[in-house]
N, CA and C of each residue as an Amber inpcrd file, in Angstrom:
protein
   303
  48.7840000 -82.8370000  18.7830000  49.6360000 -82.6940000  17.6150000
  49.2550000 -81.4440000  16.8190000  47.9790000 -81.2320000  16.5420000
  47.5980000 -80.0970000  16.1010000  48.0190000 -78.8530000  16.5620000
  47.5720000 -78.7340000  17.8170000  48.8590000 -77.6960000  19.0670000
  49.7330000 -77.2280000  18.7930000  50.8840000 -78.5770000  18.4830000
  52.0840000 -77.9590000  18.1210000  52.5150000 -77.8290000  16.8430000
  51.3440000 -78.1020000  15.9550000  51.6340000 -77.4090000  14.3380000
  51.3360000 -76.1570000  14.4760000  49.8940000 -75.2800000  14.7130000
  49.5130000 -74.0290000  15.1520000  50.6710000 -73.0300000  16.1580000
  51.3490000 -73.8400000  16.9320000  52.4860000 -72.9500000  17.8520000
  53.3860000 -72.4900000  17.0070000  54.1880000 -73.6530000  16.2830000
  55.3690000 -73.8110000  15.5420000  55.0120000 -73.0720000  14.4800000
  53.7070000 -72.9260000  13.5570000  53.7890000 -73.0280000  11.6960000
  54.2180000 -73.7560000  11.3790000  53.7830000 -73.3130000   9.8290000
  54.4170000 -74.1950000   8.9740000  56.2880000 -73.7540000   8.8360000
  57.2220000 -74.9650000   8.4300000  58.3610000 -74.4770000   8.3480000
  58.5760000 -73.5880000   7.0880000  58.9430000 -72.4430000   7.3980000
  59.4060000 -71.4340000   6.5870000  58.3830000 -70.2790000   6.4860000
  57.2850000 -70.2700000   7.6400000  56.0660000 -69.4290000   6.8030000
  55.4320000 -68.7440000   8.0640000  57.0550000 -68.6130000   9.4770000
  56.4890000 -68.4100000  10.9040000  57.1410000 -66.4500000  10.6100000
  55.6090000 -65.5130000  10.7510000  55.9730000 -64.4960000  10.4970000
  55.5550000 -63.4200000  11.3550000  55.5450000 -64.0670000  12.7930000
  55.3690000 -63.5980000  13.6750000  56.3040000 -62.5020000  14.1270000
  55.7930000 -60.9950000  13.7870000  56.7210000 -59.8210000  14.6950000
  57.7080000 -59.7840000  13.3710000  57.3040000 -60.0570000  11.8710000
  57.7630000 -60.2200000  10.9220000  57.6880000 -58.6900000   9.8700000
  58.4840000 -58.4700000   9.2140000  57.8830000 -57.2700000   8.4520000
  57.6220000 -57.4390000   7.0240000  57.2090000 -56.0970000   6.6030000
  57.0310000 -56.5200000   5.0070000  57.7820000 -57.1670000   4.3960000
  58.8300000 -56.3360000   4.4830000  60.0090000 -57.0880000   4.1490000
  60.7360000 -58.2690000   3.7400000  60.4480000 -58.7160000   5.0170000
  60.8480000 -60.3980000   5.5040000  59.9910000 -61.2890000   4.5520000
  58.7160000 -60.8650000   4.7460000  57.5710000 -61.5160000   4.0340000
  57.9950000 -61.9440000   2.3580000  58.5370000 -60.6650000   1.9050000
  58.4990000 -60.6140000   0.6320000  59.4060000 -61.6420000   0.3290000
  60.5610000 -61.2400000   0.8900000  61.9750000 -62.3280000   0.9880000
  61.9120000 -63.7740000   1.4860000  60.7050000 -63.9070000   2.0860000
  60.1420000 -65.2920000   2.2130000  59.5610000 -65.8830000   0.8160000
  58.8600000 -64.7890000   0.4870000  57.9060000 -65.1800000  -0.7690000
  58.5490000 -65.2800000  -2.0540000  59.5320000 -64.3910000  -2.3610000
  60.1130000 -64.6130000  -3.6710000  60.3860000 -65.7700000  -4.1400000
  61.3210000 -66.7920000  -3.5380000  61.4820000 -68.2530000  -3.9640000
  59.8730000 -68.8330000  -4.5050000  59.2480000 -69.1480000  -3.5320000
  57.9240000 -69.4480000  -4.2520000  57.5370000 -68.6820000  -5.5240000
  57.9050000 -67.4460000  -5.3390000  56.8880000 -66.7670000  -6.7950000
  57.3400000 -67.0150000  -8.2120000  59.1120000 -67.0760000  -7.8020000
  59.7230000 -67.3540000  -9.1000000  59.5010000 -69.0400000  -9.2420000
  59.1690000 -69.7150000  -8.4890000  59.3860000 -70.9180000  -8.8410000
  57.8740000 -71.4900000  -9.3750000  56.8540000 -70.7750000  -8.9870000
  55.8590000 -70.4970000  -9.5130000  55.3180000 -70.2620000 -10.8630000
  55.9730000 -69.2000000 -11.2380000  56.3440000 -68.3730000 -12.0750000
  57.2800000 -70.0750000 -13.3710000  58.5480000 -70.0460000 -12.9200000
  58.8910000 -71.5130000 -13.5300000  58.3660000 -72.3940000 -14.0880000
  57.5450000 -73.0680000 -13.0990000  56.5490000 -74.1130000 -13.7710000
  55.0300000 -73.5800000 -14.5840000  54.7900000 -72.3770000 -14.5900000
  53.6330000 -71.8970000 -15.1500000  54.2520000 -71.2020000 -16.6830000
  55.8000000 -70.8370000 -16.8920000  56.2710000 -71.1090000 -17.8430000
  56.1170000 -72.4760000 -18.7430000  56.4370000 -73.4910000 -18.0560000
  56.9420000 -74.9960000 -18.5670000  55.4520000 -75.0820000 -19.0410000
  54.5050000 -75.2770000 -18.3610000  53.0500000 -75.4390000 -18.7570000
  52.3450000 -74.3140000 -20.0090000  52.8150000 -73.0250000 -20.1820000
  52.6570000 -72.5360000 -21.0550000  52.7370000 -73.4120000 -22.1440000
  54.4480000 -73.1360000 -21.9600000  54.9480000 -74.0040000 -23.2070000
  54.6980000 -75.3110000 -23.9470000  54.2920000 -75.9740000 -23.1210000
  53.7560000 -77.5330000 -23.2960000  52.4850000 -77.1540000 -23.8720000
  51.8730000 -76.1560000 -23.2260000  50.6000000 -76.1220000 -24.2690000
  50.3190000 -75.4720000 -25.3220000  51.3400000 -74.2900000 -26.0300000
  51.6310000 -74.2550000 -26.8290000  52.1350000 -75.0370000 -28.2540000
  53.1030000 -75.7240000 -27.5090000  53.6760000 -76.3800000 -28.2770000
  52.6790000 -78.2100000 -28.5360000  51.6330000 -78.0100000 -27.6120000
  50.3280000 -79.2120000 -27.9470000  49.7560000 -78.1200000 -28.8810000
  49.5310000 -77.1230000 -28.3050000  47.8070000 -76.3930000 -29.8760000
  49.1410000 -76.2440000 -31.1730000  50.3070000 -76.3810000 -30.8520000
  50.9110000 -76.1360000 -32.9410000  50.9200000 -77.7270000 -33.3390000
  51.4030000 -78.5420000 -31.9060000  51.1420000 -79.7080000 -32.9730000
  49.8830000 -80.3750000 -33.5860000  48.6910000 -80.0640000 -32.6670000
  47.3590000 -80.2550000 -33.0040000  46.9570000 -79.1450000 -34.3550000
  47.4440000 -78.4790000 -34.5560000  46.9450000 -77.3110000 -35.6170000
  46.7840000 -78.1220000 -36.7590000  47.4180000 -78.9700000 -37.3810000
  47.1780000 -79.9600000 -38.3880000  47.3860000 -78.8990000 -39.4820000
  47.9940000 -77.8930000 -39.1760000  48.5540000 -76.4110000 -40.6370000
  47.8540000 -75.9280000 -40.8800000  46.7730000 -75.6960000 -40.1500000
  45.6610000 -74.5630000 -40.2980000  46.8970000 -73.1500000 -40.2290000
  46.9930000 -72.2440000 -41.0240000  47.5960000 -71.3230000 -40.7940000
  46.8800000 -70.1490000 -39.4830000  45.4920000 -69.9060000 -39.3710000
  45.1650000 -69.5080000 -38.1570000  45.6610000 -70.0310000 -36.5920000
  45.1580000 -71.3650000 -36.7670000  45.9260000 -71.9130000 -35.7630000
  47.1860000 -72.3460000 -34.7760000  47.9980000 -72.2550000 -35.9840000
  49.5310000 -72.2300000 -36.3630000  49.9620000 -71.2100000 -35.5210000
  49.2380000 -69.7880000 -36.2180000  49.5370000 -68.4040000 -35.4590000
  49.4580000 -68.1640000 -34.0130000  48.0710000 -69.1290000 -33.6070000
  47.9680000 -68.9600000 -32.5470000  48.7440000 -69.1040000 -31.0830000
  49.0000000 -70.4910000 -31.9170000  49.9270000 -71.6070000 -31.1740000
  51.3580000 -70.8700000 -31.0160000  51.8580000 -70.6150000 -32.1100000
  53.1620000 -69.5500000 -32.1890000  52.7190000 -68.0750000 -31.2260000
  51.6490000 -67.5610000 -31.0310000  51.7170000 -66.4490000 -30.1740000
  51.2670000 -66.9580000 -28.5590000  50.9030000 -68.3590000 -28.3530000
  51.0690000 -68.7020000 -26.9040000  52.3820000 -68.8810000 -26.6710000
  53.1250000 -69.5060000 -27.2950000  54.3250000 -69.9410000 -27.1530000
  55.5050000 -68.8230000 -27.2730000  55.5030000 -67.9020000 -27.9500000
  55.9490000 -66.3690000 -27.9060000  55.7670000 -65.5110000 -26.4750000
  54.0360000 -65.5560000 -26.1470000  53.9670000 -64.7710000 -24.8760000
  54.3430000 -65.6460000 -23.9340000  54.6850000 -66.8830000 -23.4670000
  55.5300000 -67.9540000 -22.8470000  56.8760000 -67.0300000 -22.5350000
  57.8940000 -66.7770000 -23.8260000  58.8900000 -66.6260000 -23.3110000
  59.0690000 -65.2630000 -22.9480000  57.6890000 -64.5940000 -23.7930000
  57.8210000 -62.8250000 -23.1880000  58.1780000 -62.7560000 -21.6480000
  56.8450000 -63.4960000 -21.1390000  56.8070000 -63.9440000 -19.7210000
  58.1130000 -64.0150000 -19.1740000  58.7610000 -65.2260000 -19.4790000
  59.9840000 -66.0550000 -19.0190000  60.8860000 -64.9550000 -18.7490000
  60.8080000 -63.7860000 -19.8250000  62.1750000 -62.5980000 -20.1630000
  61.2600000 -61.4760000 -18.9130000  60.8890000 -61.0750000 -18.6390000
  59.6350000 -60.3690000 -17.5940000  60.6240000 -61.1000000 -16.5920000
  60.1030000 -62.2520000 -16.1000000  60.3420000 -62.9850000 -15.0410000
  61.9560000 -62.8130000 -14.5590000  62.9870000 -63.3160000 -15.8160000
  64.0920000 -63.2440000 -15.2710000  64.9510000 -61.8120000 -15.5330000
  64.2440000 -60.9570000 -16.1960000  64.9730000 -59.2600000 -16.0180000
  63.9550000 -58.6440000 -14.7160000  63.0340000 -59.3470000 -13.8220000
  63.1990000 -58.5980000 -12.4720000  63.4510000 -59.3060000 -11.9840000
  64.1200000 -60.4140000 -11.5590000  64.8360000 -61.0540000 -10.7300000
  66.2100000 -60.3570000 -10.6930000  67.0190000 -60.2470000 -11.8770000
  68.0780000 -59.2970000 -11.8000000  67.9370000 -57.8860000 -11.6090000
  66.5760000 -57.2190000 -11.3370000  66.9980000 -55.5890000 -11.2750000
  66.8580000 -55.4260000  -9.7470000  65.9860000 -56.7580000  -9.3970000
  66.0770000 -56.6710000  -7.7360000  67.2090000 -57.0170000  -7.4610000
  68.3980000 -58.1830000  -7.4690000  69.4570000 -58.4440000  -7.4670000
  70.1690000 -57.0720000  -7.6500000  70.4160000 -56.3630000  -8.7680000
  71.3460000 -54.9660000  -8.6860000  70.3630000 -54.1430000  -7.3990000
  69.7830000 -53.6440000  -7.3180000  68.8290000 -52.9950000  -6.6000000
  69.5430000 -53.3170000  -5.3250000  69.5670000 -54.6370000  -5.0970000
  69.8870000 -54.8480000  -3.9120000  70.9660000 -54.8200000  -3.6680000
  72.1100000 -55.0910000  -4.7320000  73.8450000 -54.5350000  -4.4090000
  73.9130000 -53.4250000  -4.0860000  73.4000000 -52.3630000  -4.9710000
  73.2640000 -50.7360000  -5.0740000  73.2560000 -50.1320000  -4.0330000
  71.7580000 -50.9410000  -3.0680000  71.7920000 -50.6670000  -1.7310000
  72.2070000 -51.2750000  -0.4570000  72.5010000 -52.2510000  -1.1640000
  73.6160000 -52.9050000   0.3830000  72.4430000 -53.8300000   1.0580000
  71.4700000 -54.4340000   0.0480000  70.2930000 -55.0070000   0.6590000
  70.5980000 -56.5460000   0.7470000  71.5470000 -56.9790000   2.0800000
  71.9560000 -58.2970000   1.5780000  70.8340000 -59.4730000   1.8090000
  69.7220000 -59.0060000   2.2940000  68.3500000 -59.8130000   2.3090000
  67.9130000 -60.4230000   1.0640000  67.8360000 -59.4520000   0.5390000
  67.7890000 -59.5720000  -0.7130000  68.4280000 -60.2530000  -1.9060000
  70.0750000 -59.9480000  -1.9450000  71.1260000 -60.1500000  -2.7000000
  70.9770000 -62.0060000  -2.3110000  70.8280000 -62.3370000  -1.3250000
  70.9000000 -63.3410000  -0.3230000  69.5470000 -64.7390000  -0.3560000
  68.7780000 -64.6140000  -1.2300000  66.9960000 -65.1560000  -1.3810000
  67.5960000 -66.4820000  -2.0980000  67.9640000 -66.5870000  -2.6970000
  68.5450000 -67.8990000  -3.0470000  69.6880000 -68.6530000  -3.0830000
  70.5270000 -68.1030000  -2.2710000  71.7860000 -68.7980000  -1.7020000
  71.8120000 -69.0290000  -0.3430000
């Protein structure tokens, strides 16, 4: 059984005779979705250190600048998802255009 996990791979991750390319376009789904939940967890813990702050105004701040660089992140995250998207119309890269549909 082992055999034929090592022959096969894992599904989605066989990158045999594969190029950069491919790789990347394999990888993007994971990174953004990655990327997703390490948002959500920001935020949750942000939004735990303001409610724990008990109005310490230091704390307060703090909590408000995790939760700020949260969505800096989030805006990062989803303005290069779209410049690769144009990028990839521009050039006719339907690999690309193509990663999540």
């Amino acid at each position: 059984m082992l055999d034929d996990i090592e022959q096969q791979g894992l599904p989605g991750f066989n990158f045999t005779g594969a190029t950069l390319g491919d790789i990347i376009q394999s990888a993007l789904p994971w990174i953004f979705g990655i990327a997703g939940i390490g948002l959500l967890l920001f935020l949750l813990y942000g939004g735990l250190h303001l409610m724990i702050s008990g109005g310490e105004p230091k704390a307060v701040a703090e909590a408000k600048g995790k939760i700020t660089n949260a969505l800096i992140g989030f805006i990062i995250v989803f303005v290069a998802y779209w410049i690769v998207q144009l990028i990839g119309m521009i050039f006719g890269l339907e690999g690309i255009t193509n990663i999540f549909g």
